[in-house]
C-alpha positions in Angstrom: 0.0 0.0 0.0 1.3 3.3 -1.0 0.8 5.7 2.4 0.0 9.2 1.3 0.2 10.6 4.8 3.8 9.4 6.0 4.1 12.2 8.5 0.9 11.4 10.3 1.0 7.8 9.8 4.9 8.2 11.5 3.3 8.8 14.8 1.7 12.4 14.9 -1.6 11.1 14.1 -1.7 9.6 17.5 -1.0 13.4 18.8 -4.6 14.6 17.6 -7.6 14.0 19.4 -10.1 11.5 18.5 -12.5 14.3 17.6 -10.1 15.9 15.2 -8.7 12.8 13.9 -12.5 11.9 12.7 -13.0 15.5 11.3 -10.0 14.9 9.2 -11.3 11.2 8.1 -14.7 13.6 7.3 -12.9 15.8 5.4 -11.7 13.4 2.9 -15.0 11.1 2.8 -16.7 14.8 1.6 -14.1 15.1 -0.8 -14.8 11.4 -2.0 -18.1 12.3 -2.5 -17.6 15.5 -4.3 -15.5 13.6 -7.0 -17.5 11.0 -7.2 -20.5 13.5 -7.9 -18.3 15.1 -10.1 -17.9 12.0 -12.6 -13.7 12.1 -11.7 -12.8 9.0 -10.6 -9.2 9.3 -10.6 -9.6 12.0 -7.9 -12.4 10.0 -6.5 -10.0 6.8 -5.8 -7.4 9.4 -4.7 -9.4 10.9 -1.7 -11.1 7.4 -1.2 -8.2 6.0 -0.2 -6.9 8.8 1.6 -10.4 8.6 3.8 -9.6 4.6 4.6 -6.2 5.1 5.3 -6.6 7.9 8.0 -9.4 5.8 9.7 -7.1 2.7 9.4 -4.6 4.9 11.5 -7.9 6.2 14.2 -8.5 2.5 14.2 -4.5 1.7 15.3 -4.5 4.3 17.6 -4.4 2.6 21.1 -6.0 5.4 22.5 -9.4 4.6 20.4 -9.3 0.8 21.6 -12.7 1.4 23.1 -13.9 2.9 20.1 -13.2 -0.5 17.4 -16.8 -1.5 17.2 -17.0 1.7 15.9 -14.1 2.9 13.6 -14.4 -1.2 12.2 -18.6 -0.3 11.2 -17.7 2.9 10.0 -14.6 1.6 7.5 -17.4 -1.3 6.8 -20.2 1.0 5.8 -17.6 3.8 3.8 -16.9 0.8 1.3 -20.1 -0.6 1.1 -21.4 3.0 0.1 -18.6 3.7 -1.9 -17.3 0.1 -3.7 -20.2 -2.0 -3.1 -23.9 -2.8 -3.3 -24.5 0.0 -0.6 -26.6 -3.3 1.7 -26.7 -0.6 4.2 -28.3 2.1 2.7 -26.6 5.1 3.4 -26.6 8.5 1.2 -23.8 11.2 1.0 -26.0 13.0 3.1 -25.6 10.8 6.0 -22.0 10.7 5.6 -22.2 14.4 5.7 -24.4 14.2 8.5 -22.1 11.9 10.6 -18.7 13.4 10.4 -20.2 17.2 10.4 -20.4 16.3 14.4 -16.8 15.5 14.5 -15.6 18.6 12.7 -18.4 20.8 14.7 -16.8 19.0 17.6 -13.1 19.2 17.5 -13.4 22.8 16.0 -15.2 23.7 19.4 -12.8 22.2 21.7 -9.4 23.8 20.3 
């Protein structure tokens, strides 16, 4: 796997709180879904990938141990929305929905 974050995957991801690691996770899911609205799959795959990759290190993160359940669900559900039959029937704006409280969140507590 090719690791486009190398700095935050090198340990500073584990500096950030769990509220602003999900924001950032958000951030890229809304950018997966503006691509993929946008027809540009390239740029699609690009932030897709960026979005699994920086939950992949939330779900690492020894300090979210209690949160796996979680984190594993969410990382489920992202791929079955995004890759898959979408079983679970989410929409882009429930995804919007769900990480907005995380970026609401972590914005409010710096």
């Amino acid at each position: 796997m090719n690791i486009q974050h190398t700095q935050l995957a090198a340990g500073k991801w584990q500096s950030l709180s769990f509220l602003e690691q999900m924001a950032n996770v958000g951030s890229e899911v809304e950018r997966s879904i503006k691509w993929k609205d946008k027809g540009n799959i390239e740029y699609f795959k690009l932030a897709f990938g960026r979005a699994i990759e920086l939950l992949d290190l939330t779900i690492e993160d020894k300090k979210n141990v209690h949160r796996l359940r979680e984190l594993l669900r969410v990382r489920e559900a992202l791929a079955d929305y995004f890759l898959f039959d979408n079983v679970y029937g989410s929409s882009k704006k429930k995804w919007q929905n769900y990480f907005y409280f995380f970026n609401f969140a972590a914005r409010k507590n710096t």
